[in-house]
C-alpha positions in Angstrom: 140.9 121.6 75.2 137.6 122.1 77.0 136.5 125.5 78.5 137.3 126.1 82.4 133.6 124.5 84.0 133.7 128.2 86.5 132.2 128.1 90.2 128.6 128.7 90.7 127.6 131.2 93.5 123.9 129.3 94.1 122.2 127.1 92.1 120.3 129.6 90.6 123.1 130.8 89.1 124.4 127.6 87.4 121.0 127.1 86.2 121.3 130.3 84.2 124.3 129.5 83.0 123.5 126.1 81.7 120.4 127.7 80.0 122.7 129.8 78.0 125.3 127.4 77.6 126.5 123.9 75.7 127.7 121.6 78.1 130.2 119.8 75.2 132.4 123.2 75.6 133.1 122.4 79.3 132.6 118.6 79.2 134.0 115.7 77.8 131.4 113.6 77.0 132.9 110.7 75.4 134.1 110.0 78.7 131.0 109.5 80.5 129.3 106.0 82.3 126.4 105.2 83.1 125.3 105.3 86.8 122.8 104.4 88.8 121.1 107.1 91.5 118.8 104.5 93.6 118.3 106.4 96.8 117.8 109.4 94.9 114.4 110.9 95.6 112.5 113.9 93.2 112.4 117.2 94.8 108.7 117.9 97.0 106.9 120.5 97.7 104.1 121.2 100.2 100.6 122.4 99.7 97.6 122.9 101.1 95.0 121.0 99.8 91.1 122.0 100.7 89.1 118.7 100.9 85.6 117.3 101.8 85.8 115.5 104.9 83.6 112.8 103.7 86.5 112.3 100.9 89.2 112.4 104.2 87.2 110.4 105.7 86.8 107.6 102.8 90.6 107.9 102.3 91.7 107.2 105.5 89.5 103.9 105.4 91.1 102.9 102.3 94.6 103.5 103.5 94.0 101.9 107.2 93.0 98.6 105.1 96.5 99.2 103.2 98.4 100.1 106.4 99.8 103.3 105.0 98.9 107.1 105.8 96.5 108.4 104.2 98.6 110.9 102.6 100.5 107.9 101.1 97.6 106.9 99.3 96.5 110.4 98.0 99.9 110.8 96.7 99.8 107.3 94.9 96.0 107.9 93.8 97.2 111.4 91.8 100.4 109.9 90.8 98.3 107.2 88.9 95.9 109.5 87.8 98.3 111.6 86.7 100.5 109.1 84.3 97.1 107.9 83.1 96.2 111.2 81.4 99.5 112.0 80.4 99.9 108.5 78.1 96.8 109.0 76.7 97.2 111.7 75.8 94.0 113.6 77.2 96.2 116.5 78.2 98.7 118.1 75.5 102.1 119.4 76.7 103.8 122.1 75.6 
């Protein structure tokens, strides 16, 4: 008989709880399928990024000749960037 899963007051909360936690205690896991999430999008968060207008300037060029904003393209640029270093391993993770 699994443990009583209890009600979370925030997400905060639940987020405690699960670091403390096994999830087998409350959850049957031999019951569990596969889904799919295709709409689901990763959690953002906005900054404020200083910039030399020269580089704004270039970016926006590049993006106007791919028809997206040039946010867009930053975003794409660093993502790339990004999944670059980590596979090669150029950055070590804890």
């Amino acid at each position: 008989m699994k443990k009583v899963l209890p009600k979370f007051k925030s997400e905060d909360a639940e987020r405690e709880f699960w670091a403390s936690h096994d999830s087998a205690e409350y959850i049957d896991w031999s019951k569990a399928r596969p889904v799919n999430f295709p709409n689901l999008k990763p959690t953002t968060r906005t900054i404020s990024l200083r910039l030399p207008e020269s580089t704004i300037a270039a970016l926006k060029v590049l993006a106007n000749k791919r028809d997206v904003p040039y946010q867009s393209l930053l975003k794409i640029y660093l993502s790339e960037k990004v999944e670059e270093e980590m596979q090669h391993g150029s950055v070590k993770t804890a």
